[in-house]
Each structure stands twice: as structure tokens, then as C-alpha cells.
C-alpha positions in Angstrom: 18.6 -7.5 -4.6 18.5 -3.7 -3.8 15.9 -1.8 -3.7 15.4 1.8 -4.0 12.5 3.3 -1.9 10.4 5.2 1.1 12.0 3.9 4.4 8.7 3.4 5.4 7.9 1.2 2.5 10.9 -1.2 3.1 9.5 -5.3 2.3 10.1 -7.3 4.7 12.9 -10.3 4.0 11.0 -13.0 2.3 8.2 -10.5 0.1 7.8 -12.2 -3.4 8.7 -10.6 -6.3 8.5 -11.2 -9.9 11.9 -11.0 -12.2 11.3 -10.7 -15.8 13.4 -8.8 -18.8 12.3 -6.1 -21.4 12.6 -6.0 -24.6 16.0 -4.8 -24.9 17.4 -7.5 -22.4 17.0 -5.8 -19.0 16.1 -7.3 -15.8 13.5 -6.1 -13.9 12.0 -6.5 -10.8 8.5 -5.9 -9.3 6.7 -6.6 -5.7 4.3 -9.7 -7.1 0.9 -8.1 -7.4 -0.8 -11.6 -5.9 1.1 -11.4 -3.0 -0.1 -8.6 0.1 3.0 -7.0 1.1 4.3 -6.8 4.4 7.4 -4.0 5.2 8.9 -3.2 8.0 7.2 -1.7 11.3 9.9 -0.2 12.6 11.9 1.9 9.9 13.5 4.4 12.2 16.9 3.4 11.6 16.6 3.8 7.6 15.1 7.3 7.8 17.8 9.9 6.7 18.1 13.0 8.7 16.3 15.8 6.8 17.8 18.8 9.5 20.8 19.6 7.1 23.5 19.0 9.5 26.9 21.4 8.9 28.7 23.8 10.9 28.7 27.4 11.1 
């Protein structure tokens, strides 16, 4: 799975999560709310560069 977030909030291989549909079908996906949640100390290398970059 993929997920979308902070890079300081990245879970750790392993976190459990909870897979359910909606009503119309969907699948969705959340952290499981029983479990503590561990992520990743070290989330330099999934920061973006916020400087802007380009050339003159």
C-alpha cells in the first residue's frame, strides 16, 4: 500500500492497519487505533527540498 503523508509521520514497515470499504464500494485504509504507532526516526531522505531550486 501507499501512503500519502508528513515525512516525519512515515509508519514503520509492519504498523497495523485496518482495510474496510464504504458504502459505495471503496477501500479504505486507516492506522488501527488499538495499535501505538511507530514511524520512522530518521526521515531525512523523504523530506522534499522546500528552497525552490531553478536557474537564473
Amino acid at each position: 500500500m501507499r501512503v500519502n503523508t508528513w515525512a516525519h509521520m512515515i509508519p514503520v514497515p509492519g504498523t497495523r492497519v485496518i482495510v474496510h470499504t464504504d458504502e459505495d464500494g471503496d477501500l479504505l485504509v486507516d492506522l488501527d487505533p488499538a495499535r501505538p504507532v511507530e514511524y520512522f526516526s530518521d526521515s531525512r531522505r523523504y523530506a522534499q527540498d522546500t528552497g525552490g531550486g531553478g536557474s537564473m
